[in-house]
Backbone as CSV, one residue per row, in Angstrom:
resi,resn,N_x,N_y,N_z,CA_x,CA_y,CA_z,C_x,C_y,C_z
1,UNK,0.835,-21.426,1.473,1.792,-20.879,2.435,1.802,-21.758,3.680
2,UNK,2.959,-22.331,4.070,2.908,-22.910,5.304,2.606,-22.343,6.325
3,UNK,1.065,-22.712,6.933,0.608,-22.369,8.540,1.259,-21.913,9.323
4,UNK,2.624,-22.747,9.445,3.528,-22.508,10.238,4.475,-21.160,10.746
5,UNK,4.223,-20.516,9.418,4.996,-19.209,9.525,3.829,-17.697,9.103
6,UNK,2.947,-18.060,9.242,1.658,-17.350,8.768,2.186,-16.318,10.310
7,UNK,2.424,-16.563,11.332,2.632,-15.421,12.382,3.961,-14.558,12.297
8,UNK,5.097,-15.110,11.355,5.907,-13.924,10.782,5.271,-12.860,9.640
9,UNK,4.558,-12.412,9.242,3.839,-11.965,8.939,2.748,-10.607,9.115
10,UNK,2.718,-9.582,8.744,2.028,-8.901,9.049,1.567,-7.566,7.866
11,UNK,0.465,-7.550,8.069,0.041,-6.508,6.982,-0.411,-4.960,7.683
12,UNK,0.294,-3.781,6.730,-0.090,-2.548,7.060,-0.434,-1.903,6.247
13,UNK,-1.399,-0.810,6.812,-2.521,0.560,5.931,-1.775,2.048,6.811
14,UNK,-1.027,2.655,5.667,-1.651,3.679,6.185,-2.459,4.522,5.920
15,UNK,-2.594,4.946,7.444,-4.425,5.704,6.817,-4.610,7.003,7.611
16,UNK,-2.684,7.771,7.763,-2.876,8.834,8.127,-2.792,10.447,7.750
17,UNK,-3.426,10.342,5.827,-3.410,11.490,5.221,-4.984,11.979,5.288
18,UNK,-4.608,12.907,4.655,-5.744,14.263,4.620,-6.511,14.479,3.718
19,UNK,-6.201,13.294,2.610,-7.048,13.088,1.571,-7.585,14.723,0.951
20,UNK,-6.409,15.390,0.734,-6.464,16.912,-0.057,-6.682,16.938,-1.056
21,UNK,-6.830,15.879,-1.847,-6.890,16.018,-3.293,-8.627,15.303,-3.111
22,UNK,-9.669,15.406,-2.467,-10.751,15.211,-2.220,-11.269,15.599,-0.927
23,UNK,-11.775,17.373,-0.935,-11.939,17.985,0.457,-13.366,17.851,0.157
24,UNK,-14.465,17.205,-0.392,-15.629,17.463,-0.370,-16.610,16.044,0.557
25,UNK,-15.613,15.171,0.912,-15.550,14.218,1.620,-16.198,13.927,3.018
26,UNK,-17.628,13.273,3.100,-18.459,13.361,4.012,-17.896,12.701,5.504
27,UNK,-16.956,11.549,4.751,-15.961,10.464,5.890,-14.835,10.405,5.543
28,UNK,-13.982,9.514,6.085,-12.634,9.199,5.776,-12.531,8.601,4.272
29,UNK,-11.869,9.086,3.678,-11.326,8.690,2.777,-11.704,6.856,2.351
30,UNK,-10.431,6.672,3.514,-10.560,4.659,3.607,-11.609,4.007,3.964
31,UNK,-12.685,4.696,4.157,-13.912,3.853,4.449,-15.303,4.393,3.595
32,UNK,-14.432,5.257,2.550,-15.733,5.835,1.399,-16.215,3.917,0.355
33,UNK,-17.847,4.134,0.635,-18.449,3.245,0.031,-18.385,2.900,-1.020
34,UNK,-17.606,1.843,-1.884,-17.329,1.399,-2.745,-18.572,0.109,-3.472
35,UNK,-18.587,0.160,-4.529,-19.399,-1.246,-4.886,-18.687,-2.330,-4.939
36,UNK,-19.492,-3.386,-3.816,-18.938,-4.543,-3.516,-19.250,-5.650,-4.708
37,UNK,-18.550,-6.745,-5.154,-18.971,-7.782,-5.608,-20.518,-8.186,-5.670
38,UNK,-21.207,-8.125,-6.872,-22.454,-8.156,-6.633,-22.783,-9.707,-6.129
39,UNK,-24.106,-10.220,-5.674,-24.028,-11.427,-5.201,-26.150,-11.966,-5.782
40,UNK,-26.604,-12.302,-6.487,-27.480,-12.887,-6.879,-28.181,-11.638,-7.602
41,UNK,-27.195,-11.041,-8.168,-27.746,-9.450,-9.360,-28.234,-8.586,-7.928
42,UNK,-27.384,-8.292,-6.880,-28.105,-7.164,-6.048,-26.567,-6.943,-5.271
43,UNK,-26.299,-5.584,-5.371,-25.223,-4.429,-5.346,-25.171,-3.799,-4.380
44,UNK,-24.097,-4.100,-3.363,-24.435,-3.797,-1.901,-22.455,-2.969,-2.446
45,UNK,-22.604,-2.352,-1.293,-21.059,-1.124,-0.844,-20.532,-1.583,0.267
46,UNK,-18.730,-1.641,0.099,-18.218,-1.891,1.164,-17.195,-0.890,1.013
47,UNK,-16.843,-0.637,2.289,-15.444,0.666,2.474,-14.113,0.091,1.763
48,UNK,-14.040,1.107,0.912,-12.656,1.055,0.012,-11.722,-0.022,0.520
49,UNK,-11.398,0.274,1.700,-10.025,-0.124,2.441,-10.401,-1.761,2.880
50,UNK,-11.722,-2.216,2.891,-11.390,-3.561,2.946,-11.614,-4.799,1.829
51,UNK,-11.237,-3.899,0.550,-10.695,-4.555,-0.362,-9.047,-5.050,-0.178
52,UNK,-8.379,-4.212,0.297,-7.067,-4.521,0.650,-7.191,-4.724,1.885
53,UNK,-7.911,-5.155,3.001,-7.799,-6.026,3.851,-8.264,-7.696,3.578
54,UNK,-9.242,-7.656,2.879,-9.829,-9.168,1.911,-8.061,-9.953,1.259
55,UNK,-7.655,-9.027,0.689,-6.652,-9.598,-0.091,-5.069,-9.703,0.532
56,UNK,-5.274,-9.236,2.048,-4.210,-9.512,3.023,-5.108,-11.118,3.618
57,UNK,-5.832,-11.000,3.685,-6.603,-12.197,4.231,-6.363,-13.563,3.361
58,UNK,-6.249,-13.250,2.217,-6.172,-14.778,0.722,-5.341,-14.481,1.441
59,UNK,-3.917,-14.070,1.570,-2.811,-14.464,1.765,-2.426,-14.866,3.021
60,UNK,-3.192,-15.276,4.138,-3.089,-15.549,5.097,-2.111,-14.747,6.274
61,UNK,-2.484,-13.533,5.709,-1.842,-12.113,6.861,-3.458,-12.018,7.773
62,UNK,-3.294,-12.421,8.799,-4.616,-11.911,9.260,-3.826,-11.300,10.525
63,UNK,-2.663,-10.867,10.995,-2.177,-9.641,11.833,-2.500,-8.041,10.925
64,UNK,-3.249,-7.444,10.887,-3.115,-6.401,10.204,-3.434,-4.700,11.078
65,UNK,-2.532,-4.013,11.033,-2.346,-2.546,11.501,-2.413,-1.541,10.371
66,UNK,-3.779,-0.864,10.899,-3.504,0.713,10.189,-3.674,1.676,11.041
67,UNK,-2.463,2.628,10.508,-2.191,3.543,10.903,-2.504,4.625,10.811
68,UNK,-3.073,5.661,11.968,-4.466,6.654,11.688,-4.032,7.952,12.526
69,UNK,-4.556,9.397,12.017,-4.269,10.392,12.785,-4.745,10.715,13.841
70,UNK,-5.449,11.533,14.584,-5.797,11.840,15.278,-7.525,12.680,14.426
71,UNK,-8.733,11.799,14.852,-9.860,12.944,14.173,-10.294,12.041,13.187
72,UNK,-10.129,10.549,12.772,-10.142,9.842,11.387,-10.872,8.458,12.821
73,UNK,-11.291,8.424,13.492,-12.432,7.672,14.571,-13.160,6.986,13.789
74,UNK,-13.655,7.638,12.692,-15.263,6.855,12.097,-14.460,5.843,10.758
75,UNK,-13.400,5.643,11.270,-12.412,4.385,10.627,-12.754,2.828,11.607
76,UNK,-12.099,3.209,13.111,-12.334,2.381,14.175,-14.143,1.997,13.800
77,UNK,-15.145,3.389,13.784,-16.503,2.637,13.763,-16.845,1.772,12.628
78,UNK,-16.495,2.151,11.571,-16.882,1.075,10.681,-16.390,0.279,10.176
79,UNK,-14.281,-0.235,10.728,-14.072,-1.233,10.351,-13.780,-2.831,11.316
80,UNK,-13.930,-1.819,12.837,-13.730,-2.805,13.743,-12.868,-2.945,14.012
81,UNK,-12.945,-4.799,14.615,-11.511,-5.012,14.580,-10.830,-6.194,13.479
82,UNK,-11.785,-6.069,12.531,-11.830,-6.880,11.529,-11.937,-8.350,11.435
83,UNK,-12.817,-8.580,12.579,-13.274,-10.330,12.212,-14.905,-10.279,11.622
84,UNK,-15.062,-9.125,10.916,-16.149,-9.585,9.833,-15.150,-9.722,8.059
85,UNK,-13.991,-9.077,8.942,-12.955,-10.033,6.978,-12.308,-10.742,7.585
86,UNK,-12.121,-11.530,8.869,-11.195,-12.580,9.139,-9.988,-12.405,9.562
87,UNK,-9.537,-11.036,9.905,-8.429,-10.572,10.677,-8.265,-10.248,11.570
88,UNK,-7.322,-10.035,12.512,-7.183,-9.190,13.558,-6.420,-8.010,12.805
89,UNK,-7.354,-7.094,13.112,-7.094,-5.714,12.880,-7.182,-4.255,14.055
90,UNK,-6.030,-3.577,14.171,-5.373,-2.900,15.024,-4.906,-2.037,14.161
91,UNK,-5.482,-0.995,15.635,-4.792,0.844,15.257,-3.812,1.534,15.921
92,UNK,-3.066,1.815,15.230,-1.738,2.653,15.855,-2.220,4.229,15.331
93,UNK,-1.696,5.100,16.169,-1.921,6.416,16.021,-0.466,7.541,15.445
94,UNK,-0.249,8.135,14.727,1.077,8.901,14.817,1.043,10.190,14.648
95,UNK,1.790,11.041,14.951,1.789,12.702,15.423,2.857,13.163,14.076
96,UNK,3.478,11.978,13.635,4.348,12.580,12.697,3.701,12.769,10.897
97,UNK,3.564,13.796,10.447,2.627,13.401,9.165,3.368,14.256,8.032
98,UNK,4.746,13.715,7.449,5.008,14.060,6.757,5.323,12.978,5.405
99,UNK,4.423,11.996,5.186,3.952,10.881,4.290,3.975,9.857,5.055
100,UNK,3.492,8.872,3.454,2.858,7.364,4.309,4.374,6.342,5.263
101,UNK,5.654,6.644,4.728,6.819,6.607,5.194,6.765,6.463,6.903
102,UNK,6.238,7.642,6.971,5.973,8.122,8.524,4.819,7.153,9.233
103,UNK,4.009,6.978,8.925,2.878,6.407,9.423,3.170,5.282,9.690
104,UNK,4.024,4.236,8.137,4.270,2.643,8.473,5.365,2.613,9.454
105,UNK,6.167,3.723,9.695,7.032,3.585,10.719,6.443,3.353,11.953
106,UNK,5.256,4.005,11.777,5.088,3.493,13.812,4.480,2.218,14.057
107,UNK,4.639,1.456,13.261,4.214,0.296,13.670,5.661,-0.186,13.651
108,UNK,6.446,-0.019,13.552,8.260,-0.076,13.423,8.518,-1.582,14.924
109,UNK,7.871,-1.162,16.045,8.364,-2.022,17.392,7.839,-3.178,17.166
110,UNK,5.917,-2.776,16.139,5.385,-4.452,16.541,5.680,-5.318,15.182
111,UNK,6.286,-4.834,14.614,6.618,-5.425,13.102,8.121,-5.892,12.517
112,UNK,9.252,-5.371,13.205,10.242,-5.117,12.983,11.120,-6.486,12.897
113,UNK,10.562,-7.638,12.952,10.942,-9.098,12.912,10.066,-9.398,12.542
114,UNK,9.397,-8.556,11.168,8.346,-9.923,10.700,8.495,-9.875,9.255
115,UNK,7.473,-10.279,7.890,7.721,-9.958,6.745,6.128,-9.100,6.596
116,UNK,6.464,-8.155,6.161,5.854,-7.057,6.438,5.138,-7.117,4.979
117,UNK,3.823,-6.432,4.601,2.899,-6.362,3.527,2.451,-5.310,3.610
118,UNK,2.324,-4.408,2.324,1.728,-3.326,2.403,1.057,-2.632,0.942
119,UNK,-0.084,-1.927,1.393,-0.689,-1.583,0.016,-1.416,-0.524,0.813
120,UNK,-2.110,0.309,-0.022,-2.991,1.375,0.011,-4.249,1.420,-0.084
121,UNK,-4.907,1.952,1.545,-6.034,1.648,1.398,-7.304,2.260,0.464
122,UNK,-6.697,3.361,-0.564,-7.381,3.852,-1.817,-7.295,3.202,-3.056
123,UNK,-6.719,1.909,-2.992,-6.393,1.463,-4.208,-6.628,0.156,-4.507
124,UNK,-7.565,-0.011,-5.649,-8.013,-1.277,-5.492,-7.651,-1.869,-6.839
125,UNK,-7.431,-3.253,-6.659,-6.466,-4.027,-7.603,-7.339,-5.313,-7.896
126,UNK,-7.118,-5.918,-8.756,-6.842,-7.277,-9.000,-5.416,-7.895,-10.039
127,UNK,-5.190,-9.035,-9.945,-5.939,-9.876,-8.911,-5.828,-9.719,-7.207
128,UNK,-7.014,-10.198,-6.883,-6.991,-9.720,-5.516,-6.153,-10.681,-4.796
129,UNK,-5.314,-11.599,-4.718,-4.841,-12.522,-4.190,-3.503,-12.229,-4.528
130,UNK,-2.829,-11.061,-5.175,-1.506,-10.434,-5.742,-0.552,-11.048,-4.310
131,UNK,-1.006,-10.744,-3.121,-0.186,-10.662,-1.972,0.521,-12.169,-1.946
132,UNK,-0.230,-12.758,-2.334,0.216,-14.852,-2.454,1.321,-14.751,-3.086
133,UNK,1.436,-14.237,-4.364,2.510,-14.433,-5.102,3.596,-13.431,-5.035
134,UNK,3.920,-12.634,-4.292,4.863,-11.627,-3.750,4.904,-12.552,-2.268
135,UNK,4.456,-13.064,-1.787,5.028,-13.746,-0.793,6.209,-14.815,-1.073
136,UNK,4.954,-15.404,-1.962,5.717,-16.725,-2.838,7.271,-16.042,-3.228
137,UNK,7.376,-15.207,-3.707,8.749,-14.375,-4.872,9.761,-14.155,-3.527
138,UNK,9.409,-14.025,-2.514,10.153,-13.186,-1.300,10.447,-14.478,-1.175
139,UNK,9.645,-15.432,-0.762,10.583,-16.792,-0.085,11.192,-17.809,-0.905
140,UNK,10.751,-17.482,-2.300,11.811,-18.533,-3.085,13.213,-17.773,-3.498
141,UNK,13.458,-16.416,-3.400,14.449,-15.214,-3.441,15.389,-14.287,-2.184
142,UNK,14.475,-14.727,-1.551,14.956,-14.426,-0.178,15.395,-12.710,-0.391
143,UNK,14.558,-11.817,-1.152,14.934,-10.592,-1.284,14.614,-9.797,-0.349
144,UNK,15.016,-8.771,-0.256,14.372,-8.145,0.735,13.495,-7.049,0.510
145,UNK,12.746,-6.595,-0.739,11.692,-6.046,-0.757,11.368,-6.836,-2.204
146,UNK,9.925,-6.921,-2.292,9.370,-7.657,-3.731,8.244,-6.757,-3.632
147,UNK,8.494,-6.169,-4.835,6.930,-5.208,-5.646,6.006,-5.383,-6.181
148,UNK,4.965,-5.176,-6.275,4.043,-5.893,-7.040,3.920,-4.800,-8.233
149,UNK,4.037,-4.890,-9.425,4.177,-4.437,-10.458,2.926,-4.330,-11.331
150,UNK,2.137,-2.833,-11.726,1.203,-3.303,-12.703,1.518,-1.378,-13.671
151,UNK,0.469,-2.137,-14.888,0.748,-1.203,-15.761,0.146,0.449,-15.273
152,UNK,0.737,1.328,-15.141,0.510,2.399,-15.030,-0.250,3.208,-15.767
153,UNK,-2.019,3.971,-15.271,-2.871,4.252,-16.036,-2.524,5.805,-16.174
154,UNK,-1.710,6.394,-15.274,-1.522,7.401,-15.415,-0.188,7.854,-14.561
155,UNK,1.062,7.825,-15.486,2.453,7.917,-14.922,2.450,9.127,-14.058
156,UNK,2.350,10.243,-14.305,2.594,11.807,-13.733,1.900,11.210,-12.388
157,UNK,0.850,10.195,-11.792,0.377,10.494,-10.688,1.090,9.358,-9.688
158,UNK,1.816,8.677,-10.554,2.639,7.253,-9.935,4.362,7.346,-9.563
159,UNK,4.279,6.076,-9.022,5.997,5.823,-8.741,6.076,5.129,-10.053
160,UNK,7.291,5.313,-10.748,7.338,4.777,-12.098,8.941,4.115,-11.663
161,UNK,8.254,2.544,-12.494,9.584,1.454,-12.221,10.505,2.082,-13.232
162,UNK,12.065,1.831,-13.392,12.911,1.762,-14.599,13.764,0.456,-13.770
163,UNK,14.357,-0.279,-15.036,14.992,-1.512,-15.155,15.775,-1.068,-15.756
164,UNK,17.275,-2.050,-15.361,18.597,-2.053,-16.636,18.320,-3.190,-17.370
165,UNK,19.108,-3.205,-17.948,19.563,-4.062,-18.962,18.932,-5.272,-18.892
166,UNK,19.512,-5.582,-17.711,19.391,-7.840,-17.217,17.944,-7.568,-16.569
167,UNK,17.494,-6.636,-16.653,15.963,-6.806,-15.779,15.982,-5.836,-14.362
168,UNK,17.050,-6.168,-14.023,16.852,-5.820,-12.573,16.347,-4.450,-12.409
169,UNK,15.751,-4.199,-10.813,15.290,-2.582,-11.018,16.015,-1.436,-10.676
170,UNK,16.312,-0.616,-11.532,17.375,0.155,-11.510,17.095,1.730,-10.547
171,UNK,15.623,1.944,-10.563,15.367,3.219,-9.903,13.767,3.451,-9.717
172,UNK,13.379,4.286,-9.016,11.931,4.407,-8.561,12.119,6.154,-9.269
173,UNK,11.226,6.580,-10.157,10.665,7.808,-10.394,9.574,8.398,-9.679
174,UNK,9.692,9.066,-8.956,8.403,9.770,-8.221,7.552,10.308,-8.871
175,UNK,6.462,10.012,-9.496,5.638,10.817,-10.160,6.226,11.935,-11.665
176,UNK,6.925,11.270,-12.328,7.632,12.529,-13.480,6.382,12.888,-14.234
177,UNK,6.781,14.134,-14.554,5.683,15.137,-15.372,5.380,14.196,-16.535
178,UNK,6.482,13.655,-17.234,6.596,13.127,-18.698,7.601,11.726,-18.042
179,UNK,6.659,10.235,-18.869,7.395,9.199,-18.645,7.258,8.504,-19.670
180,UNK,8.143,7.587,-20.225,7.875,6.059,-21.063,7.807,5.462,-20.582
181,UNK,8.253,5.176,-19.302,7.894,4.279,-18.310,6.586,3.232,-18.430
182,UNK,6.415,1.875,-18.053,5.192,1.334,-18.382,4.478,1.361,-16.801
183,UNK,5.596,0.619,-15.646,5.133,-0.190,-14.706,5.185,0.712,-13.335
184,UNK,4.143,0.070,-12.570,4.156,1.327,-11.255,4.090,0.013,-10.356
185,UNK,4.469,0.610,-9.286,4.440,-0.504,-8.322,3.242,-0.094,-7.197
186,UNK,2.339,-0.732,-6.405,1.434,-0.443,-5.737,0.897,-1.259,-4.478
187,UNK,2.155,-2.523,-4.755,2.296,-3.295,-3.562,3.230,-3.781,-3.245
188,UNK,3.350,-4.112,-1.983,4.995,-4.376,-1.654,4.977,-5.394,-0.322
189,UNK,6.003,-6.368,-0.585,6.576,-7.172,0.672,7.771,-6.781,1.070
190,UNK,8.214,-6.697,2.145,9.333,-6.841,2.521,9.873,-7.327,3.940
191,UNK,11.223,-7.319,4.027,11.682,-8.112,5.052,12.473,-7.063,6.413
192,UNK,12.582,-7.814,7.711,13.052,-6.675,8.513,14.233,-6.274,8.050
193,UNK,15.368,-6.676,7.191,16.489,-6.203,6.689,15.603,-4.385,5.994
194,UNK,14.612,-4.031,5.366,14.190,-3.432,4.948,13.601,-2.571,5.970
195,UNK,12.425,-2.846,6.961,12.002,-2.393,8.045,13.095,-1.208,8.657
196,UNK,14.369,-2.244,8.913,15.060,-1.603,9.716,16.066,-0.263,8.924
197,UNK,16.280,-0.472,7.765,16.580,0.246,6.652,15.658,1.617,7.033
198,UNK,14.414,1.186,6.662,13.568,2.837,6.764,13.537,3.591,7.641
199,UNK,13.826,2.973,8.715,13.359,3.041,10.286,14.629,4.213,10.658
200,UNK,15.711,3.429,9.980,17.098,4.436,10.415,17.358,5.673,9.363
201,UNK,16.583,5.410,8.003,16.321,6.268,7.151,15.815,7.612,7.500
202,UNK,14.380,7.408,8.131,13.354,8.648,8.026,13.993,9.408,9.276
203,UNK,14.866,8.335,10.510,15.408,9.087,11.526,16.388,10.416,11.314
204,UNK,17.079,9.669,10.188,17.765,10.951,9.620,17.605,11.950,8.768
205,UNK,16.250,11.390,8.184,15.694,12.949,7.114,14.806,13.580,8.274
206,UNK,14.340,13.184,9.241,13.120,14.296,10.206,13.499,15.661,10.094
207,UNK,14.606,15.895,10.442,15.103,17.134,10.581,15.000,18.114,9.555
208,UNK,15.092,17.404,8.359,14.916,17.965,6.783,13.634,18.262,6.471
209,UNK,12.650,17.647,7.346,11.355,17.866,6.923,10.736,19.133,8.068
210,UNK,11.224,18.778,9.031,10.682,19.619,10.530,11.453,21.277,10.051
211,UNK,12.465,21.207,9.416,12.800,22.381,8.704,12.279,23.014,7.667
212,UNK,11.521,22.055,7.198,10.986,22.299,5.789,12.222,22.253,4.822
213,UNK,13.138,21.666,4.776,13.914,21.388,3.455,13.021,20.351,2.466
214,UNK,12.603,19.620,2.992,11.648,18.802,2.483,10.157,18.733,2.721
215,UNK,9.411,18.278,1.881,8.028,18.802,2.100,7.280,17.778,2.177
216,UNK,7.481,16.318,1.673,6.327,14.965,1.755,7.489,13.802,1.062
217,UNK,7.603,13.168,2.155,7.889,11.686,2.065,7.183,10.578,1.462
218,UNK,7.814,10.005,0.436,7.086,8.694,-0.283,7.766,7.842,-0.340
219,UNK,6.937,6.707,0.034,7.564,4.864,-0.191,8.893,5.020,-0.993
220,UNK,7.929,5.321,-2.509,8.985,5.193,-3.111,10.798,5.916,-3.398
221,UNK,10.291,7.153,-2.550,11.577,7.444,-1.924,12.713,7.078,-1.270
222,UNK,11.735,6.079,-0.546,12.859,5.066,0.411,13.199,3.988,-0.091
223,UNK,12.278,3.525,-1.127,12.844,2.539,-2.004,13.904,2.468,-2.567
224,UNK,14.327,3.994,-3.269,15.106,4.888,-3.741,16.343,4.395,-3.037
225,UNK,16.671,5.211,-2.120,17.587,5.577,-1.638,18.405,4.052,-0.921
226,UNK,17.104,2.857,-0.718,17.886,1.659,-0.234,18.277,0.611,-1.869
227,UNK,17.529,1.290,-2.836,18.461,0.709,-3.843,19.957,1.088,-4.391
228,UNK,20.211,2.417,-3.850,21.486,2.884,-3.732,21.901,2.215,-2.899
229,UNK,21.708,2.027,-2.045,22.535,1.447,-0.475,22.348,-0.267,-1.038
230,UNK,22.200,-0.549,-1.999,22.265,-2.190,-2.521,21.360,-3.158,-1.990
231,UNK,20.106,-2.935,-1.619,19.132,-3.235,-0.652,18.733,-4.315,-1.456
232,UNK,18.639,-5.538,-1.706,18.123,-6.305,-2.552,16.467,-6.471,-3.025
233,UNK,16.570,-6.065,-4.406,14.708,-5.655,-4.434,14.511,-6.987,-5.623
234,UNK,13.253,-7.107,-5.661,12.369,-7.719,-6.389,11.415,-7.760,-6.889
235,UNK,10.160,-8.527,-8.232,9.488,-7.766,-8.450,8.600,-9.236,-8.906
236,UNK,7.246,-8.447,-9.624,6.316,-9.599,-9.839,5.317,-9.115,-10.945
237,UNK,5.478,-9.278,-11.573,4.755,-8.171,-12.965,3.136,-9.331,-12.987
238,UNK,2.279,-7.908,-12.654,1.070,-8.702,-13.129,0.481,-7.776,-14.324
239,UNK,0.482,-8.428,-15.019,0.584,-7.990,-16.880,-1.112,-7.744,-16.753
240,UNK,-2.035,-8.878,-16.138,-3.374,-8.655,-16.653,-4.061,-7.969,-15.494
241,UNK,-3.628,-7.684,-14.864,-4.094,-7.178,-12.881,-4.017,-5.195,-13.387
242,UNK,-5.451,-5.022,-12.852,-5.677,-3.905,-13.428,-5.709,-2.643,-11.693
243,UNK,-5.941,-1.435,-11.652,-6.256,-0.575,-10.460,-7.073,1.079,-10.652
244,UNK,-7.102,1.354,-9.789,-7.934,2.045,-9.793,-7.833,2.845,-8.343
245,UNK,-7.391,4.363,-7.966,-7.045,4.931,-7.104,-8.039,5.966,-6.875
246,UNK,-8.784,5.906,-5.975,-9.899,6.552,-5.584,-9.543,7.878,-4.786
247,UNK,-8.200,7.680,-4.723,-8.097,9.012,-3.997,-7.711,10.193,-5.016
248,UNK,-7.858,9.855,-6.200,-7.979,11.169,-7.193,-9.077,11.020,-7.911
249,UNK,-9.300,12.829,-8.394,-10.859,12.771,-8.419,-11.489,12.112,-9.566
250,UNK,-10.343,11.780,-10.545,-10.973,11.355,-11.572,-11.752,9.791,-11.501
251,UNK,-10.651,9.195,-11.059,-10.908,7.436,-10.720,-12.397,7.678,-9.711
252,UNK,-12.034,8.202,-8.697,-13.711,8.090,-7.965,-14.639,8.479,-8.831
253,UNK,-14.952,9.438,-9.720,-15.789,9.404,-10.274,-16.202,8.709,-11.010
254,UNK,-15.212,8.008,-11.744,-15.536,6.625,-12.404,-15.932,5.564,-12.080
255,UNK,-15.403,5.176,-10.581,-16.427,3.876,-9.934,-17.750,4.239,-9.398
256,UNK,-18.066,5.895,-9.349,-19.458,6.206,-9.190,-20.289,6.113,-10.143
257,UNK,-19.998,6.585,-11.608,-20.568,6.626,-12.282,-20.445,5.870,-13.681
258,UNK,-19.433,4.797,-13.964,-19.147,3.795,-14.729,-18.212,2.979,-14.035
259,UNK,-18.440,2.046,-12.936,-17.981,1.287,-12.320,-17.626,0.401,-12.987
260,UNK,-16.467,-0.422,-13.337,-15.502,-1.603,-14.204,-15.858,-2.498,-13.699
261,UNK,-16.365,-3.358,-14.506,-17.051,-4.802,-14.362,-16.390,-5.583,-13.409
262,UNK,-14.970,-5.363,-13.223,-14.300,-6.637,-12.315,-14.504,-5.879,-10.570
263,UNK,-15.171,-4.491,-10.622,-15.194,-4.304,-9.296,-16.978,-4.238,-8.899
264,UNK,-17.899,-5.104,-9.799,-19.296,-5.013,-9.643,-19.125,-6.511,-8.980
């Protein structure tokens, strides 16, 4: 990636849910102890969430903001400000919590002219360097959102891709009960043409939610609705790039108690 443009650029977490689907939870969610890369056969833990700060870092995003509620502090204590992974890392706070939608919005002023990166800080992937080549796809395409695409271990709990015909992506499924669907998307670039898209988006559903017509906002919702509006999307299929979402109870229990070789 040229140096040169490494400061258009910026990577975001949000990290302002309630982690309900795991209330037995001693800390935050994004900073529950994960097994790190072992290093001379001896097995040390690092907080979930800076696996996806490591892999904003290969890609030379080292602007990175997550976004946190009010009461989620012992985030700030144990991740800093992230120059033990090589970033500058910064917290924005938001009052609005009706999904992650909401959260990446408030970083909306310091981001809104840049190419924006985003992933979840419960979810850990390889390859870990995914963000390189969704950069790469955005600037040889000039699209304005590029997905990072992997096979879906469990559709009912995912955004599920569908494609037409010629490839292109035709629609985002929110989590369906029942899918054939293969591919989920779990990372994403995009451009301020997009930024500014959501930004004027969620302005006009608030009301729907503050009413309760609506009940929880998702990415892939807005994905949704700007592929109707002809939003130009893109994608990046990593066929052998596997994940693992710790924020349901099943997956955590599995890196506790049969941890997958590519995350030892």
């Amino acid at each position: 990636m040229n140096i040169n443009i490494v400061n258009k650029y910026a990577g975001l977490i949000p990290a302002a849910g309630r982690a309900s689907r795991l209330p037995n939870l001693s800390c935050s969610k994004e900073i529950y102890p994960v097994p790190a890369p072992a290093k001379k056969n001896v097995q040390k833990f690092t907080p979930v969430s800076s696996y996806l700060i490591q892999s904003y870092k290969m890609a030379s995003v080292n602007n990175v903001k997550m976004i946190l509620r009010e009461g989620k502090e012992d985030i700030l204590e144990t991740l800093g400000n992230g120059q033990r992974y090589g970033v500058q890392l910064s917290y924005l706070y938001t009052k609005i919590f009706y999904g992650p939608p909401y959260s990446l919005d408030a970083a909306y002023s310091d981001v809104k002219n840049k190419i924006v990166a985003i992933g979840f800080p419960d979810i850990l992937f390889t390859p870990r360097d995914a963000f390189v080549s969704l950069f790469n796809k955005q600037e040889q395409t000039q699209a304005d959102v590029v997905l990072g695409l992997f096979v879906a271990p469990h559709p009912h709990k995912m955004d599920m891709v569908e494609f037409d015909s010629a490839g292109n992506i035709k629609c985002i499924q929110i989590k369906p009960s029942q899918s054939s669907l293969k591919w989920t998307w779990i990372l994403a670039v995009w451009s301020p043409v997009f930024t500014e898209f959501m930004h004027q988006s969620l302005k006009k559903l608030l009301p729907e939610f503050e009413s309760k017509q609506r009940q929880e906002c998702h990415v892939g919702t807005i994905f949704q609705f700007a592929l109707e509006e002809g939003i130009r999307f893109d994608y990046v299929h990593f066929d052998d790039g596997e994940l693992i979402d710790i924020g349901t109870p099943d997956d955590l229990h599995r890196v506790e108690h049969s941890c997958p070789d590519w995350l030892k």
